[in-house]
C-alpha positions as CSV (number, residue, x, y, z in Angstrom):
1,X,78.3,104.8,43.8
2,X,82.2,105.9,43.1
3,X,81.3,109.2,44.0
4,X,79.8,108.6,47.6
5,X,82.8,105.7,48.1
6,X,85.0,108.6,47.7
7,X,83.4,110.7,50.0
8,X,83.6,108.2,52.7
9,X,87.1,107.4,52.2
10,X,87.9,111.5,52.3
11,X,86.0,111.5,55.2
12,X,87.6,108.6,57.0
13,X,90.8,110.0,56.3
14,X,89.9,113.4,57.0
15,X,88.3,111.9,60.8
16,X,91.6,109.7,61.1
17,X,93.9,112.6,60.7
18,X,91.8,115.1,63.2
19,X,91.3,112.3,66.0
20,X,94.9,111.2,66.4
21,X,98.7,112.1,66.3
22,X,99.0,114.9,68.7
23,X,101.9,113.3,70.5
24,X,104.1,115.2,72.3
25,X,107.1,114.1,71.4
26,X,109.7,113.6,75.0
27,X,113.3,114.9,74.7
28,X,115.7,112.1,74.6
29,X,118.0,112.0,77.2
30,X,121.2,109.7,76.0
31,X,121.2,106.0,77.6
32,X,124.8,105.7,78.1
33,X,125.6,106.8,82.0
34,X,128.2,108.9,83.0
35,X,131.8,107.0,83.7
36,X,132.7,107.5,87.6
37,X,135.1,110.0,89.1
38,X,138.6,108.6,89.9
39,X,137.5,109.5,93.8
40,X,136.0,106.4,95.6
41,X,132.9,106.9,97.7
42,X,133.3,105.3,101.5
43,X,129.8,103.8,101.7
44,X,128.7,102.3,104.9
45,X,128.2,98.8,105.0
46,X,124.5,97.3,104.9
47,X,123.5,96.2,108.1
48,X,121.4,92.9,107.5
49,X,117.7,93.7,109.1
50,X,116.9,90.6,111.2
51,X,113.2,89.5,110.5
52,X,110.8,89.9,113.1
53,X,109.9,86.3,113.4
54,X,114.0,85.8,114.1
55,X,114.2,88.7,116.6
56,X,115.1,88.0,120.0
57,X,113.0,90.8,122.5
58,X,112.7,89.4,125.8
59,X,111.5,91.9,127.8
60,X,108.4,93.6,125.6
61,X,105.3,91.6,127.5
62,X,102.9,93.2,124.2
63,X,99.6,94.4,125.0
64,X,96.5,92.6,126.3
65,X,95.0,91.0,129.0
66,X,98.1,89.3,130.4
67,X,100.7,91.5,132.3
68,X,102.6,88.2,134.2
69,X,103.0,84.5,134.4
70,X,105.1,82.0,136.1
71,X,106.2,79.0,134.1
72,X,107.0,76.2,137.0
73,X,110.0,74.4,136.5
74,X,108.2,71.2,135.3
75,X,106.5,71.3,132.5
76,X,102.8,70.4,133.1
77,X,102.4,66.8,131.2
78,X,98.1,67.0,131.0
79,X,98.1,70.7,130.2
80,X,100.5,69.9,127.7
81,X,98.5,67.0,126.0
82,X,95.3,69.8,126.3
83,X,97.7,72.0,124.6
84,X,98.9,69.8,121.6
85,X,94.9,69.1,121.3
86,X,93.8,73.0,120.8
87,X,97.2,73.5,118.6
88,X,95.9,71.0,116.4
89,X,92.4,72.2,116.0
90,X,92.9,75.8,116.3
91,X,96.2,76.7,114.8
92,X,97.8,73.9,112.8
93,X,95.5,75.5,110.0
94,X,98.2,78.6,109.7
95,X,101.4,77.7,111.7
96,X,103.3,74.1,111.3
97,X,105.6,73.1,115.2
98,X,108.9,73.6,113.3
99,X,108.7,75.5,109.9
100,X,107.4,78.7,108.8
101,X,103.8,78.5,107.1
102,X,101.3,81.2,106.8
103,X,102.5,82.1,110.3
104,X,105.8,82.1,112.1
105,X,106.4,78.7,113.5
106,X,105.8,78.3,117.2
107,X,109.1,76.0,118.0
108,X,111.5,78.0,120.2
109,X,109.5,80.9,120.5
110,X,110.2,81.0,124.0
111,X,113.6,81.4,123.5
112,X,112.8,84.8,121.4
113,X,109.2,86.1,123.1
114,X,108.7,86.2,127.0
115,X,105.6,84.2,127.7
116,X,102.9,87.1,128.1
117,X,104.1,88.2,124.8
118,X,103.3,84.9,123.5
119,X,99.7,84.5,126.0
120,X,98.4,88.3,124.5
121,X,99.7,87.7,120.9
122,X,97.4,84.1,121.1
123,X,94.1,85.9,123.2
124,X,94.2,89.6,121.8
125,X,95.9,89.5,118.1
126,X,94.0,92.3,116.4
127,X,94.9,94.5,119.4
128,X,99.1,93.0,119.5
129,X,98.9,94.3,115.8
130,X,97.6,97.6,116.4
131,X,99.5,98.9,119.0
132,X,102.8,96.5,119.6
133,X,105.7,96.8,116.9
134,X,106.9,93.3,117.1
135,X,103.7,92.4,116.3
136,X,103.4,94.6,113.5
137,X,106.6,93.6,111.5
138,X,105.3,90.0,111.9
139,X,102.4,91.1,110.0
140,X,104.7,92.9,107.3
141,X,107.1,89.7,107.1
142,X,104.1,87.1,106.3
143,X,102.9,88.8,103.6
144,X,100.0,90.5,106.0
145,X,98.2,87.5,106.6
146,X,96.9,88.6,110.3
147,X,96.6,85.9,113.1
148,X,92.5,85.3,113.4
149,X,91.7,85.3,116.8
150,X,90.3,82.1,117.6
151,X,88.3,83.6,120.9
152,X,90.6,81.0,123.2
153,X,90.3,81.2,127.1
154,X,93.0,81.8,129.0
155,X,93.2,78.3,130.2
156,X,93.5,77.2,126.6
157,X,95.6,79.6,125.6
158,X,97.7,78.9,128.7
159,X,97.7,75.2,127.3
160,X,98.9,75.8,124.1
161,X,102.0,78.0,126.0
162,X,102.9,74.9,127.7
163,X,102.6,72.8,124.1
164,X,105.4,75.2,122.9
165,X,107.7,74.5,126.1
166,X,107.7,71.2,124.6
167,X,108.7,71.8,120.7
């Protein structure tokens, strides 16, 4: 009994010893960094990158089915109220009126988008993303979350337009 409880222990170490230890071992390179030259470095300042949702680009129309509209002077009261109605089913899942959510929030983006920008982004979203920049730095700044497209007709989408004249 001592004898084969020795051989397993000489064994064990003997497999212990030819399975492991064959590390490498890395040069150490000293953590203390190396003090600065007495010559000062003229560095550029940072220019702050504004983010896409704060962007201002009124003359890119995107890509899609919508090359120009005509907002009337007077905002449209019923299409409005139709509007506020589809907002509320459709989108107010992802984007709040006046605060960032999973999407950009919708208040003043007329002042920053024209409004075919806004009709294509709202009808065609998977195709705004692929091939429009704006729309693809939107998708970088929220995290990637992609605008679903809801399959909205013109008319609606044209409603919900006239909803954000009113925020």
């Amino acid at each position: 009994m001592k004898t084969t409880l020795k051989l397993m222990t000489i064994l064990f170490v003997t497999l212990l010893f030819s399975c492991g230890g064959k590390e490498e071992k890395k040069k150490e390179t000293p953590s203390f960094k190396k003090k600065a030259t007495t010559e000062t470095k003229a560095t550029a300042p940072k220019a702050e990158k504004v983010p896409a949702s704060k962007t201002i680009d009124l003359t890119n129309k995107g890509v899609g089915p919508i090359k120009s509209i005509t907002l009337g002077a007077e905002i449209d009261q019923k299409m409005v109220a139709h509007g506020a109605d589809v907002f509320k089913k459709m989108c107010a899942a992802c984007h709040r009126p006046d605060k960032k959510f999973i999407g950009p929030a919708p208040k003043g983006i007329l002042e920053r988008r024209t409004p075919e920008w806004v009709m294509n982004m709202i009808l065609d979203p998977e195709g705004m993303v692929k091939n429009d920049p704006l729309a693809k730095d939107l998708l970088i700044e929220f995290n990637g979350s992609p605008m679903a497209n809801q399959n909205l007709s013109e008319e609606d989408a044209r409603a919900v337009l006239e909803y954000f004249r009113t925020l």
